[in-house]
N, C-alpha and C positions, 0 to 999 in steps of 0.2 A: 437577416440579422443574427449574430452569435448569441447565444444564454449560456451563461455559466450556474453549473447545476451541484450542489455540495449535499453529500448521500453521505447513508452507511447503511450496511447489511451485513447480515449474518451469512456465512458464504457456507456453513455446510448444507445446503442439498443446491447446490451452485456448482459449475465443473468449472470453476475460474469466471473474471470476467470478458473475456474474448468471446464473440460470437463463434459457435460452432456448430456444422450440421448436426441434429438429431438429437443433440445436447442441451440443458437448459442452463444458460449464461449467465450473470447481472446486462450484460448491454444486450443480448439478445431481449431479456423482461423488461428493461427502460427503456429501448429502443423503441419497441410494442408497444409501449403506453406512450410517450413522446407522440408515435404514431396516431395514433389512436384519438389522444386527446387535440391536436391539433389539426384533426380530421387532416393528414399528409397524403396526399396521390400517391409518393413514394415513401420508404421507409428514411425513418428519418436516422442519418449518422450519429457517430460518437465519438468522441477523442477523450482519453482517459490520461488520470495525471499518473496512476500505478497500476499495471495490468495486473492484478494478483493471480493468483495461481485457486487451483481448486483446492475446496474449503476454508482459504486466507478470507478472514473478516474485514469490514472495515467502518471506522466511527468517524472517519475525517477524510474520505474519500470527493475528490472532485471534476468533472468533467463539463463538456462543454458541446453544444450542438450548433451548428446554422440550421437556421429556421425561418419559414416564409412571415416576413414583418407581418403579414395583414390577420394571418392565422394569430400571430401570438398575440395583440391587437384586442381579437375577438374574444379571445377567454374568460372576459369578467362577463361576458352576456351583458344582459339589463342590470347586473350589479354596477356599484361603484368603487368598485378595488380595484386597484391596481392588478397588471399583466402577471406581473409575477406573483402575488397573493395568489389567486385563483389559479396556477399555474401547479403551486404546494395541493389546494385544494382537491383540485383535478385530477392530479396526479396520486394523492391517498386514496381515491376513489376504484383505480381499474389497479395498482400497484399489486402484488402479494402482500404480506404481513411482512416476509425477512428483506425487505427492500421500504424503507422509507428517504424520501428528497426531503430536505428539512430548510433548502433557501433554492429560489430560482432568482437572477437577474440577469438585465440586458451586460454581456460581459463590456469592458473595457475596451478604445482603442488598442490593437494589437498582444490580446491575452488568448492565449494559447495555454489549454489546462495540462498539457504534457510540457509542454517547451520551456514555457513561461517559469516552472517553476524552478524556486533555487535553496528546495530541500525538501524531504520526504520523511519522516518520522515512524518508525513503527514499533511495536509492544511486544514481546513474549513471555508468555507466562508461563513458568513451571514448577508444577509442588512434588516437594521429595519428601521423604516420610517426618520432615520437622514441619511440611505445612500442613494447614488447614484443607482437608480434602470436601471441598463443597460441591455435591451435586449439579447441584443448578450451574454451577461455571463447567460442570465436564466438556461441553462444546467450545470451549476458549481456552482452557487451561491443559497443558499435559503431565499425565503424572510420570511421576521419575522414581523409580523403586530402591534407585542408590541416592546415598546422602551427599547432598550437596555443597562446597565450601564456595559461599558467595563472596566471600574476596576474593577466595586467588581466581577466581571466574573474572572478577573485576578489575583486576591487575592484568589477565591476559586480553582481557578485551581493549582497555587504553593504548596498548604496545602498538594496535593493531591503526592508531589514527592517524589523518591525514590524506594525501595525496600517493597513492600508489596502484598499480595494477594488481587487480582481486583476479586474477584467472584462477587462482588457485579455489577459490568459491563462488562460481560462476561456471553454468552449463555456455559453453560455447557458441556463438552464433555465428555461422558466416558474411565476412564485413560488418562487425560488428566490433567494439570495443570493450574493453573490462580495465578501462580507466574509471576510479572513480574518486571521491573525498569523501573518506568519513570523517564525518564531523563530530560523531559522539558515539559514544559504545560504552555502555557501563550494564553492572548488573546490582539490584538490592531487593531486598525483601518488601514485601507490604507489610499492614497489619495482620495479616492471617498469616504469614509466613510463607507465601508465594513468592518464587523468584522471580522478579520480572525486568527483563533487558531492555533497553532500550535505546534504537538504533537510529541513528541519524545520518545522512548523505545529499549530497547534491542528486543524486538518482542512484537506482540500484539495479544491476545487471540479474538477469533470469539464475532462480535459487540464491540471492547470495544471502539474503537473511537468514535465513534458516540455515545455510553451512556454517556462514560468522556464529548461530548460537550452538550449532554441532562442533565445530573447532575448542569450545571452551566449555564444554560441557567435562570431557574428559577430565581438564585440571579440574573443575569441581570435583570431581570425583576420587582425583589423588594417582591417576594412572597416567598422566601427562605433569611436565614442568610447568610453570606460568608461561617460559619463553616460548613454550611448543608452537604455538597459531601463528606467532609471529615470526618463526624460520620456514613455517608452511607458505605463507603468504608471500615471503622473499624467492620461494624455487617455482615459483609461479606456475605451479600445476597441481591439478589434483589429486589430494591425499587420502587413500581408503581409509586411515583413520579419524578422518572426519565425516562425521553421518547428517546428510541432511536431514533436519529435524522434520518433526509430521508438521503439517500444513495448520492443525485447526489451533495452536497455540500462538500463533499471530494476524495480528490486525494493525492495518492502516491506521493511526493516527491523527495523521495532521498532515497537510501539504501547505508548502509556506511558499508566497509570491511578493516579487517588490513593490513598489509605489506602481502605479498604472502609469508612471511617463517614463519606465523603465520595463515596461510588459514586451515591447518588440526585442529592445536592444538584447533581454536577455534568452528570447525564445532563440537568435539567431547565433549567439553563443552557443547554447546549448545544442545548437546544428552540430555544429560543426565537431569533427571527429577529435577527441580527448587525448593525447599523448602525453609520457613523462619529457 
């Protein structure tokens, strides 16, 4: 049977979520407990809705395992709770602290936590010397030593929406595509005066969040135009003046899925290869 499993963790002492030799993962440490707790003969799989990158956090992070029905079945013991109750339980038990599962259930006909979805949300946070410099967030927040203008950041970020090919902020893959849809891009202050973007897309190709917030950092700062990111984005290759940002100043969000009698039609959609 499939489980759909919706996490968040703190990814700095994480090298990304991909399993890696030698390396310590998020799916390699939920894989191991999946394992573990559903006493598995084999290690049990992962399918992720966002592979983040090492140190990338996440608070709305989702995936999804096939798992032997009679194992998962067994998990309330002599309790009387349900599979997936004792499943949360189970799992806070063998977990680390920076990895908490926070809902397990039996997933849906045909949901697929990568395919299925049909948008990806994510957060950056940056304080320049008008924000509030809090300790406690140094692991999620980056600071910025030049001052920042969060309009014209936010003007160059809208130019930037829509259906277009991001090669230009995307590390290349081979047979791979860098179609994508931004659906939303803006940038504004919190209450403490952190800048924080926030980035929405049907999916997003390797690096591109963090170059979309390195392409407009510069107009903050007064050494680019507003239109700069969006004549980058048109010559569709990469520009040394745009610096991928550090890794620990975003986080996964949100992953957003349609109605469940719409979970196949859109996994196979999102097969298929993206062109303008």
């Amino acid at each position: 049977m499939r489980v759909r499993l919706d996490l968040a963790y703190d990814g700095t002492g994480f090298a990304g979520w991909a399993a890696q030799p030698g390396l310590r993962t998020v799916e390699g440490v939920l894989g191991e407990a999946l394992t573990t707790v559903l006493r598995a003969p084999d290690p049990v799989r992962l399918t992720v809705a966002g592979r983040t990158d090492a140190g990338v956090h996440a608070r709305g992070q989702v995936a999804h395992a096939d798992v032997d029905a009679e194992a998962w079945a067994a998990l309330p013991g002599r309790s009387d709770r349900a599979p997936q109750d004792a499943a949360v339980t189970r799992l806070a038990g063998v977990l680390p602290p920076d990895v908490v599962v926070r809902r397990t259930a039996p997933a849906p006909e045909g949901f697929d936590a990568r395919f299925s979805a049909t948008s990806r949300r994510y957060a950056y946070r940056l304080a320049d010397p008008d924000s509030l410099h809090d300790p406690l967030r140094r692991l999620d927040t980056v600071r910025h030593r030049r001052a920042l203008d969060v309009a014209a950041m936010d003007e160059a970020a809208r130019a930037l929406l829509g259906l277009h090919d991001f090669a230009a902020f995307c590390r290349r893959r081979e047979g791979a595509t860098t179609v994508r849809t931004l659906l939303t891009y803006g940038w504004a202050r919190d209450d403490d005066g952190v800048l924080v973007g926030t980035v929405v897309a049907d999916a997003f190709c390797h690096s591109m969040v963090r170059a979309l917030v390195g392409a407009v950092v510069p107009v903050g700062e007064g050494r680019r135009p507003t239109g700069w990111p969006a004549r980058v984005l048109g010559a569709r290759v990469r520009d040394t003046g745009v610096v991928v940002m550090p890794p620990h100043g975003l986080s996964l969000e949100e992953v957003v899925y349609p109605p469940d009698g719409d979970l196949a039609a859109r996994a196979r959609e999102a097969r298929a290869v993206r062109t303008l």
